[in-house]
C-alpha positions in Angstrom: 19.2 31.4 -52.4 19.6 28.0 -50.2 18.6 24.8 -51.7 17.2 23.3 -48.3 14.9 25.0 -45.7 14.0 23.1 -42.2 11.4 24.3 -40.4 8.9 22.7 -37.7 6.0 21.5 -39.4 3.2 21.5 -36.7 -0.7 22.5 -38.7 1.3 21.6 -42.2 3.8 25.3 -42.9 6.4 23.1 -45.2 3.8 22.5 -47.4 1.7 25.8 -47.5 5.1 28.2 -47.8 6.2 25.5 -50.5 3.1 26.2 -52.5 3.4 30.2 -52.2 7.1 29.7 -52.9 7.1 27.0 -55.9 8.7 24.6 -54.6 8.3 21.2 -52.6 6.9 21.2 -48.9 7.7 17.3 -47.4 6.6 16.2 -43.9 7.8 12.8 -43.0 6.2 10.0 -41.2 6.0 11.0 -37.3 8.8 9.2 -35.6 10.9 8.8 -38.6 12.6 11.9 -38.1 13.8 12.8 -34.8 12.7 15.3 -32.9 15.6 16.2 -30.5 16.5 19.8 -30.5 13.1 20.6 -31.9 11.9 24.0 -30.1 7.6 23.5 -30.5 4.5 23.4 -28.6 2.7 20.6 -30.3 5.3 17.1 -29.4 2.8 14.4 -30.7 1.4 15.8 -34.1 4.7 18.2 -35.0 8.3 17.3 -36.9 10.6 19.0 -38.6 9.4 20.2 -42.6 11.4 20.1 -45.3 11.3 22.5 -48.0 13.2 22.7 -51.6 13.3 22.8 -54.6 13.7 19.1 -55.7 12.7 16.0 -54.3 16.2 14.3 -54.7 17.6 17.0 -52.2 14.5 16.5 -49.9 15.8 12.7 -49.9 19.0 13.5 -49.7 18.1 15.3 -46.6 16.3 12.3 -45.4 19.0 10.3 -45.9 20.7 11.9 -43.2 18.8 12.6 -40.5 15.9 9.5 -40.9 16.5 7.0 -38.4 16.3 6.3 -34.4 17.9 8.3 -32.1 17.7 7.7 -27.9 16.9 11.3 -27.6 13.5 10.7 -29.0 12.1 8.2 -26.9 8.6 8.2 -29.3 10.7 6.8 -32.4 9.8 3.4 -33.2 12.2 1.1 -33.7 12.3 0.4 -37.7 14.4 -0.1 -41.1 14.8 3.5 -42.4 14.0 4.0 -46.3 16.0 4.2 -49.1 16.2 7.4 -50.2 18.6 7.3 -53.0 16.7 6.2 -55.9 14.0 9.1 -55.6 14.3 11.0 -58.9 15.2 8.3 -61.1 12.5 8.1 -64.3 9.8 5.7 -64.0 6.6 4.8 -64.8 4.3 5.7 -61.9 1.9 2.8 -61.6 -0.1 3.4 -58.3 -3.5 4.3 -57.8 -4.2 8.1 -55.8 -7.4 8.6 -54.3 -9.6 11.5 -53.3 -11.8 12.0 -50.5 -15.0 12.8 -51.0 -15.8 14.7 -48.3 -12.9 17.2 -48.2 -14.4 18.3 -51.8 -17.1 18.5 -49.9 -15.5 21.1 -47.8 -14.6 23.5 -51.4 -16.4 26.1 -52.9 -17.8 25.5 -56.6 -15.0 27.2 -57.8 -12.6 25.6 -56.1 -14.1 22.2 -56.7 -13.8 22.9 -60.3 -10.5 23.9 -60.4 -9.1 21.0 -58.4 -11.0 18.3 -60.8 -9.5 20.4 -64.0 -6.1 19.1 -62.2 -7.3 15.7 -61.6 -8.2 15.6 -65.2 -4.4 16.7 -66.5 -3.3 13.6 -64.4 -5.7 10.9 -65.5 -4.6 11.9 -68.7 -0.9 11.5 -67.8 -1.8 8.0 -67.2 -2.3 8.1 -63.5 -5.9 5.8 -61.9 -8.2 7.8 -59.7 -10.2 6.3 -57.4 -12.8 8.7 -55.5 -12.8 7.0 -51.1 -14.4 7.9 -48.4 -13.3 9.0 -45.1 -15.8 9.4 -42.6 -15.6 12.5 -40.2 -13.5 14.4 -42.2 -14.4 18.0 -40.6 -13.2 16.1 -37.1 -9.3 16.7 -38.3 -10.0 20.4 -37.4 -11.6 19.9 -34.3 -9.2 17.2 -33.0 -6.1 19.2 -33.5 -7.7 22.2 -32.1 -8.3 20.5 -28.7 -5.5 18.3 -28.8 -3.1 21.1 -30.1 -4.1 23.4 -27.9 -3.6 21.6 -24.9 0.0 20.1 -25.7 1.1 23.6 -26.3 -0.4 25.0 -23.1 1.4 22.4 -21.1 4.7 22.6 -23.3 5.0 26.7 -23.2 5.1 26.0 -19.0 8.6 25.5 -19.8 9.0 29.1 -21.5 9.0 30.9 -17.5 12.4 33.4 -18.1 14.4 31.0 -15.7 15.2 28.0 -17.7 14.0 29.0 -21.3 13.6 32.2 -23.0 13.0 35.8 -22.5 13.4 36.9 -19.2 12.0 40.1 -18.3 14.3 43.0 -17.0 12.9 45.8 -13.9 11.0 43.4 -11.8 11.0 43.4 -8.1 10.5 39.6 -7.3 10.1 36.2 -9.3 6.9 36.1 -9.6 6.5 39.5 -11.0 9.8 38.2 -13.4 7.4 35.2 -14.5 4.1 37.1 -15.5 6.0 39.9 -17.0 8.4 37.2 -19.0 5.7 35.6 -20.2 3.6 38.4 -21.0 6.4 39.8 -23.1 7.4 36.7 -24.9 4.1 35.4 -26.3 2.1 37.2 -29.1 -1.8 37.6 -28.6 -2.9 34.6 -30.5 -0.3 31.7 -28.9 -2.0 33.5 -25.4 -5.2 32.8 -26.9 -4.1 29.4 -27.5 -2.7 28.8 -24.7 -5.4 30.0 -22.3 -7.6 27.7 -24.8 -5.6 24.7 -24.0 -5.5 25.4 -20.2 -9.0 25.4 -20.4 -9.4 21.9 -21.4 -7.1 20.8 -19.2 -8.6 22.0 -15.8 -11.9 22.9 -16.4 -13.0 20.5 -20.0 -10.7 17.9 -19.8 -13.6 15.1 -20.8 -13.0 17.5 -24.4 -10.0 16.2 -24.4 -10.0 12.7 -23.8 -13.1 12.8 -26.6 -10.6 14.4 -29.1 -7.9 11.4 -28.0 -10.3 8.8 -28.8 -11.6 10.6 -32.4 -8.0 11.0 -33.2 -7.1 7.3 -32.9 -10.3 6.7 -35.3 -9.6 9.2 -37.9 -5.5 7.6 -37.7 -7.2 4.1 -38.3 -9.7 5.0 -41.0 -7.1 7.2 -43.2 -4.7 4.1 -42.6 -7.5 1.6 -44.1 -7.6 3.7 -47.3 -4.0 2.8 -48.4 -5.6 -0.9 -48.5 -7.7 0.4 -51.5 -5.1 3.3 -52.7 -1.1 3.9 -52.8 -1.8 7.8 -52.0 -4.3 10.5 -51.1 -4.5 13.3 -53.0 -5.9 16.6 -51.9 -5.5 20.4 -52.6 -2.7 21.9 -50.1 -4.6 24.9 -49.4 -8.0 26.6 -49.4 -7.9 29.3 -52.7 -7.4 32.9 -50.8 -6.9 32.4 -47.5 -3.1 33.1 -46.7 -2.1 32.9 -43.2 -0.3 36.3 -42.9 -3.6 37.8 -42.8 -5.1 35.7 -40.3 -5.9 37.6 -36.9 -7.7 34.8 -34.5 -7.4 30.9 -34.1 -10.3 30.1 -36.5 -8.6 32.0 -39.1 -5.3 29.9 -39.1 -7.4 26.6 -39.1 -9.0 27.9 -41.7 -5.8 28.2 -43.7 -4.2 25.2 -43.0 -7.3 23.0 -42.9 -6.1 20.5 -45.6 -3.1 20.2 -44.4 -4.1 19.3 -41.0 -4.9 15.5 -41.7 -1.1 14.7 -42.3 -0.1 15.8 -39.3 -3.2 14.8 -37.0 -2.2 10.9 -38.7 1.2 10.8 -38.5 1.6 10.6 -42.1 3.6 11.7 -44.7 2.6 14.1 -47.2 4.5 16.5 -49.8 3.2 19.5 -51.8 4.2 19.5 -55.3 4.7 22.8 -57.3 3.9 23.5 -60.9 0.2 22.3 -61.1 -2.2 23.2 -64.0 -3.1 26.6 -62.3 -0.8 29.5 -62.1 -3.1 31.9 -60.0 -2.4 33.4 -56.9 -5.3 31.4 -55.5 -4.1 28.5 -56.6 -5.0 25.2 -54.4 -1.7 23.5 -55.0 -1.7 20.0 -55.1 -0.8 17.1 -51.6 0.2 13.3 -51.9 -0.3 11.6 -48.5 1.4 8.6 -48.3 1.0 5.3 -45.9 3.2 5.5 -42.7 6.8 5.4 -43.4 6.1 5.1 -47.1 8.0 8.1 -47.2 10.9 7.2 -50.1 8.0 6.1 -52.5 6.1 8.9 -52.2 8.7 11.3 -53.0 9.8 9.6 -55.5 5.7 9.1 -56.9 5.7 13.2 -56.8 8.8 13.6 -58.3 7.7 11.7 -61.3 4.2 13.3 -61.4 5.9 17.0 -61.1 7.7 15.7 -64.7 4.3 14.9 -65.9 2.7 18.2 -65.0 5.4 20.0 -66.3 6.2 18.3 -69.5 2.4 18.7 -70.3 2.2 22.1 -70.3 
């Protein structure tokens, strides 16, 4: 058993192993944690995920390796959180809101299920204000297109000379770089990749369209924390687990909630021990406003007391 697992958090993994593992999936604000050393495909929507068991060791994790670094040369320049007061008791007096049009994305079923949970938390104490966010289906499409494309033009770098696999048995380099890359790369990151390349020399208009929705989706989601502290939102969709996923549309399919997070730049945490027990369990997402990253761990560390003291 470890008490701390780092992983690269590109479509939202920390949160979705943390809610088939029990435990807490955190992805911090994009630019708050550095990026340097970071092997991924995705540079402007992935970080490194956090997963454990508590929030305190998540923040004392973030204690450490939040803050600027001249490697990164996308980190802002900004006053890094305190993390050392996440875990202490306290009364949780912020307002969480849901958006109305990713329920509208759930079966029946699943809306039920999620509401039973939002029930158990107005009853803890907790306001719950119901907001709207425009275009919500577009988080799927934009980091499809966007994704895509950074990770065809980041695996460029994955040729068997500088990085990676090389290929043994060939007669000349560029034999060595098709055969490298052929062996290196499963079918669907070649599907992804050829889906990417395609956006960039033959759709690239796709592309700049996705850019431009991106920026809106980042500045409506950021309006909502004028009305609410956080978002809240079911982790995953009930069923669908990604190790049975065999084309692109399936894994977007899994990690569909857990997209907008990452799309925004946001920080978001899954927290374990919700109302429902089941293996299709929703699991249960804070999002928080940009660097608001100390405060919302320590908001879902008190609400994880709540749930599980009610029980």
């Amino acid at each position: 058993d470890v008490d701390i697992a780092l992983m690269t958090d590109t479509m939202g993994e920390a949160r979705l192993a943390a809610s088939i593992a029990g435990a807490f999936g955190f992805k911090p604000s994009y630019g708050l944690v550095s990026r340097y050393g970071l092997i991924g495909l995705v540079p402007s929507m992935e970080c490194y995920g956090i997963m454990a068991k508590k929030p305190e060791d998540i923040g004392s994790v973030m204690g450490v390796i939040a803050g600027c670094d001249n490697h990164d040369l996308s980190m802002p320049e900004y006053q890094v959180p305190d993390f050392s007061q996440i875990g202490k008791p306290r009364e949780p007096k912020v307002v969480i809101g849901t958006v109305r049009e990713c329920m509208d994305t759930l079966e029946p079923d699943e809306i039920e299920a999620f509401n039973e949970t939002l029930s158990q938390i107005r009853k803890m104490g907790l306001k719950i204000r119901e907001c709207n966010l425009t275009d919500f289906d577009l988080f799927r499409t934009v980091h499809n297109i966007i994704g895509s494309v950074e990770a065809s033009s980041s695996g460029g770098k994955y040729d068997g000379v500088r990085y990676g696999h090389r290929a043994r048995s060939t007669e000349n380099w560029n034999e060595m770089y098709l055969k490298s890359r052929a062996e290196s790369f499963g079918l669907l990151i070649k599907t992804y990749l050829f889906q990417g390349a395609y956006f960039q020399f033959e759709n690239y208009s796709a592309f700049e369209d996705a850019c431009r929705i991106r920026a809106r989706l980042v500045k409506k989601t950021e309006a909502l924390f004028n009305k609410v502290d956080f978002l809240i939102l079911p982790t995953r969709r009930g069923g669908l687990n990604v190790s049975d996923t065999s084309t692109i549309d399936e894994i977007y399919d899994a990690f569909c909630l857990a997209l907008p997070a990452n799309v925004t730049g946001l920080p978001a945490i899954h927290i374990p021990g919700s109302v429902f027990q089941e293996e299709n369990d929703l699991g249960l997402q804070l999002i928080g406003p940009r660097l608001g990253d100390s405060h919302l761990l320590s908001v879902a560390a008190t609400l994880s007391h709540l749930i599980e003291g009610g029980k």
